[in-house]
DSSP file (Angstrom, degrees, kcal/mol; ACC not computed):
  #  RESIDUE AA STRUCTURE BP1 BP2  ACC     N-H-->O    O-->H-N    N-H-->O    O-->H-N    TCO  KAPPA ALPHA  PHI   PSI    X-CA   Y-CA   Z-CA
    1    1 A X              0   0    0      0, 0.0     2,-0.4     0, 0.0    45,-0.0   0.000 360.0 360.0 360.0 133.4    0.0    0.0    0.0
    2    2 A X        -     0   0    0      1,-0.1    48,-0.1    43,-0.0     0, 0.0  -0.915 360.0-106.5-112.0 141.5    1.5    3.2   -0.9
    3    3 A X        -     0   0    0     -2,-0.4    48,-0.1     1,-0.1     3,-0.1   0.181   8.7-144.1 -51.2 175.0    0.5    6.5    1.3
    4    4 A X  S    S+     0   0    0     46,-0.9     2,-0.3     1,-0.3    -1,-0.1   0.413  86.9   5.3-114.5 -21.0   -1.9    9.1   -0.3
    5    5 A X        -     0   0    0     45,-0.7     2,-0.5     2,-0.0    -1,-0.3  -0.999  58.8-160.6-149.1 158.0    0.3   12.0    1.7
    6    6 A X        -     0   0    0     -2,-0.3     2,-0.2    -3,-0.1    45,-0.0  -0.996  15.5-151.0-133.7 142.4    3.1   12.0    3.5
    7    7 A X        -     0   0    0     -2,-0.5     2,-0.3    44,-0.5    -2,-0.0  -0.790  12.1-166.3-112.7 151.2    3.8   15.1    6.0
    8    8 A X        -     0   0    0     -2,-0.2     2,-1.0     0, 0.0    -2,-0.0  -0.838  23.7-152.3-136.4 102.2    6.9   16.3    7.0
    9    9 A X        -     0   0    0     -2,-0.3     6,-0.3     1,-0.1     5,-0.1  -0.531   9.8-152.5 -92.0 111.7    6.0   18.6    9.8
   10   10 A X  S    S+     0   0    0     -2,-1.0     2,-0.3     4,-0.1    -1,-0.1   0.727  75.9   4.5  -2.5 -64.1    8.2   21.5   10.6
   11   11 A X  S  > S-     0   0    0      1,-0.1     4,-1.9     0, 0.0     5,-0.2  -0.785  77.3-102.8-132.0 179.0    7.4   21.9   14.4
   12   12 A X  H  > S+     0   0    0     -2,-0.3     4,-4.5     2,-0.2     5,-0.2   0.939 125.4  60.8 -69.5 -43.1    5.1   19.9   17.3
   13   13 A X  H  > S+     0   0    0      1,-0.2     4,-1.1     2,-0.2     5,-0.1   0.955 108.9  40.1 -70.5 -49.7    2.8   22.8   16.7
   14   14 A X  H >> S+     0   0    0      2,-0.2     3,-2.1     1,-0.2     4,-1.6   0.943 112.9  48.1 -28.7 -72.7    2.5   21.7   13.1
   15   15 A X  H >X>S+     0   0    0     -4,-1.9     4,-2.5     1,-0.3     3,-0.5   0.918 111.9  58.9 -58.9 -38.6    2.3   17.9   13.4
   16   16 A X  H 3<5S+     0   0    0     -4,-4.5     4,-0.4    -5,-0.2    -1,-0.3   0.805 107.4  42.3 -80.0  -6.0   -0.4   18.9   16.2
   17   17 A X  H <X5S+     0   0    0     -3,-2.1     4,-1.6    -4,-1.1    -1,-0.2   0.641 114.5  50.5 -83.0  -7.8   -2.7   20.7   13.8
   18   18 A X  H <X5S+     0   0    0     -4,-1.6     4,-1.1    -3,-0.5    -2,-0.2   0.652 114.8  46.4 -97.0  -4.0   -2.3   18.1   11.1
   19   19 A X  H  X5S+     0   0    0     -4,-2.5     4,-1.2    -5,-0.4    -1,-0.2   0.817 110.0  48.2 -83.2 -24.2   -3.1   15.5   13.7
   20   20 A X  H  ><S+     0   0    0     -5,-0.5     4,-0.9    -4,-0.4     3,-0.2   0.955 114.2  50.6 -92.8 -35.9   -6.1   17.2   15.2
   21   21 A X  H >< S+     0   0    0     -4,-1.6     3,-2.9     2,-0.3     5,-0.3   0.983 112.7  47.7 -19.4 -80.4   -7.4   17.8   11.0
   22   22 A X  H 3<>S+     0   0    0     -4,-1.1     5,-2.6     1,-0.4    -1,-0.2   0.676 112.8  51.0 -65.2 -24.1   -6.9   14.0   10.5
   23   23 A X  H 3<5S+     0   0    0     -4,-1.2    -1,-0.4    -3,-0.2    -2,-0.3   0.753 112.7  39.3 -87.0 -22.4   -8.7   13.6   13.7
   24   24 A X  T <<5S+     0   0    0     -3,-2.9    -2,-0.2    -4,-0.9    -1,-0.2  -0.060 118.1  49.5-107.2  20.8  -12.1   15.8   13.0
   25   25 A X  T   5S-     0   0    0     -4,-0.2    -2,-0.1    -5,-0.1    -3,-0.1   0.146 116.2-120.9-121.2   7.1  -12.2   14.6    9.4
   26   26 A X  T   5 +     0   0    0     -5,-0.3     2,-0.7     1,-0.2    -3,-0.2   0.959  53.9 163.4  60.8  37.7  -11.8   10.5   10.8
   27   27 A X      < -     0   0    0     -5,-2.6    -1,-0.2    -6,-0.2     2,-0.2  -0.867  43.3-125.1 -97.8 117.4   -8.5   10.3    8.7
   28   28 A X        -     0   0    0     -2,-0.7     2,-0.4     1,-0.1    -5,-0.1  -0.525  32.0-161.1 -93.9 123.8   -6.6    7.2   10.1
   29   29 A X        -     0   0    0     -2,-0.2     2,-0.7    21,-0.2    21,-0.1  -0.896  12.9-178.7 -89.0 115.8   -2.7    8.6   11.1
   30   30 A X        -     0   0    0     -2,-0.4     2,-0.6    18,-0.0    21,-0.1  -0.950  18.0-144.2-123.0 135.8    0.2    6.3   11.5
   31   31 A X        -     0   0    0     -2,-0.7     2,-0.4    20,-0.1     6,-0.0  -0.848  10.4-163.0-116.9 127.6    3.3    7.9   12.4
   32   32 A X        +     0   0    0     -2,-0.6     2,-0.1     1,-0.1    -1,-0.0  -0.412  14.0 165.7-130.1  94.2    6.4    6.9   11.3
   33   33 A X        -     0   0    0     -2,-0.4     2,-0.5     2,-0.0    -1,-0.1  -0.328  47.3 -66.2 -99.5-163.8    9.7    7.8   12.8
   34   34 A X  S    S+     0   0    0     -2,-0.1     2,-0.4     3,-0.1     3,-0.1  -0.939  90.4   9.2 -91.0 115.0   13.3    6.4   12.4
   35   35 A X  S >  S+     0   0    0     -2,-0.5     3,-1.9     1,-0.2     4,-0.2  -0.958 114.9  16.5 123.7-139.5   14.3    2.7   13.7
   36   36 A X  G >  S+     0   0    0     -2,-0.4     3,-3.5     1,-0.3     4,-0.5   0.868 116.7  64.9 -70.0 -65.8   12.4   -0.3   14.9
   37   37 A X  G >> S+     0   0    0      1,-0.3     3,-2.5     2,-0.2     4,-1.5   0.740  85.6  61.8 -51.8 -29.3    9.0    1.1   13.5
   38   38 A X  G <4 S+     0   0    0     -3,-1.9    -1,-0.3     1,-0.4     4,-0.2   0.580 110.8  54.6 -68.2   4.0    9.6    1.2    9.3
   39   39 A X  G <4 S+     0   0    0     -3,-3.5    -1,-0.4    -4,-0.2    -2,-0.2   0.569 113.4  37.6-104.1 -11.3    9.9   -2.9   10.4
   40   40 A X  T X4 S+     0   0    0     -3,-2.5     3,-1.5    -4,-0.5     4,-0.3   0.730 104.2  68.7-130.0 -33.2    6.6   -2.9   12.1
   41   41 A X  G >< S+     0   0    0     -4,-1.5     3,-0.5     1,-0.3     5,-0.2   0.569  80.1  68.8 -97.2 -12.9    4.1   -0.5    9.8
   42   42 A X  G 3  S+     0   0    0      1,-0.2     4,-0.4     2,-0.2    -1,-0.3   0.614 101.4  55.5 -80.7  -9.3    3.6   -2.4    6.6
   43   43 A X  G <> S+     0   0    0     -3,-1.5     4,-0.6     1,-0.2    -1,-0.2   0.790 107.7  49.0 -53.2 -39.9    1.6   -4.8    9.0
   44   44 A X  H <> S+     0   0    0     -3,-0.5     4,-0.8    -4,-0.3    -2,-0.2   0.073 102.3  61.9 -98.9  -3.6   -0.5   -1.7   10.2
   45   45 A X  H  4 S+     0   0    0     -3,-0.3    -1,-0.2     2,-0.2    -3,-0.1   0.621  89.4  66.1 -80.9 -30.0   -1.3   -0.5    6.6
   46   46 A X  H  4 S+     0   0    0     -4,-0.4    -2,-0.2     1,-0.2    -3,-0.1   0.987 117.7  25.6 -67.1 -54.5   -3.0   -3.5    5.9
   47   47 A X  H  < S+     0   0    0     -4,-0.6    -1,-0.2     2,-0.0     2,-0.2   0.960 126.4  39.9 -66.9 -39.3   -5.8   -2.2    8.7
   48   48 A X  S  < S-     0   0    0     -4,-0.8     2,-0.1     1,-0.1   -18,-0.0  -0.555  75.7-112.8-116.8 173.8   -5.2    1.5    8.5
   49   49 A X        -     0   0    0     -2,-0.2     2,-0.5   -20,-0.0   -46,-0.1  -0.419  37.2-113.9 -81.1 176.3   -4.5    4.5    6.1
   50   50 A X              0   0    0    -21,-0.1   -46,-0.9   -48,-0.1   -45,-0.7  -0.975 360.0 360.0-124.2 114.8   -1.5    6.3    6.0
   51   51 A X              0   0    0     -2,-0.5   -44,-0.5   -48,-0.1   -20,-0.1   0.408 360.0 360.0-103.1 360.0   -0.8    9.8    6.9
């Protein structure tokens, strides 16, 4: 599954208004840092979208 956007938010204050958007429009977030997790998330696409 390939994303439909991918964010690269500036600041916290950013990433917290594009989480609180994705959250009053019911737009499924996974977020994706460096390490352990890019092993874990192609499991978690299969259930969710990708922001």
């Amino acid at each position: 599954m390939v994303p439909e956007v991918v964010i690269f938010p500036e600041s916290i204050e950013e990433g917290s208004k594009v989480v609180r958007f994705a959250n009053k429009h019911q737009i499924p977030v996974v977020p994706v840092g460096i390490g352990p997790v890019l092993k874990n998330i192609s499991s978690r696409l299969k259930e969710e979208g990708f922001l």
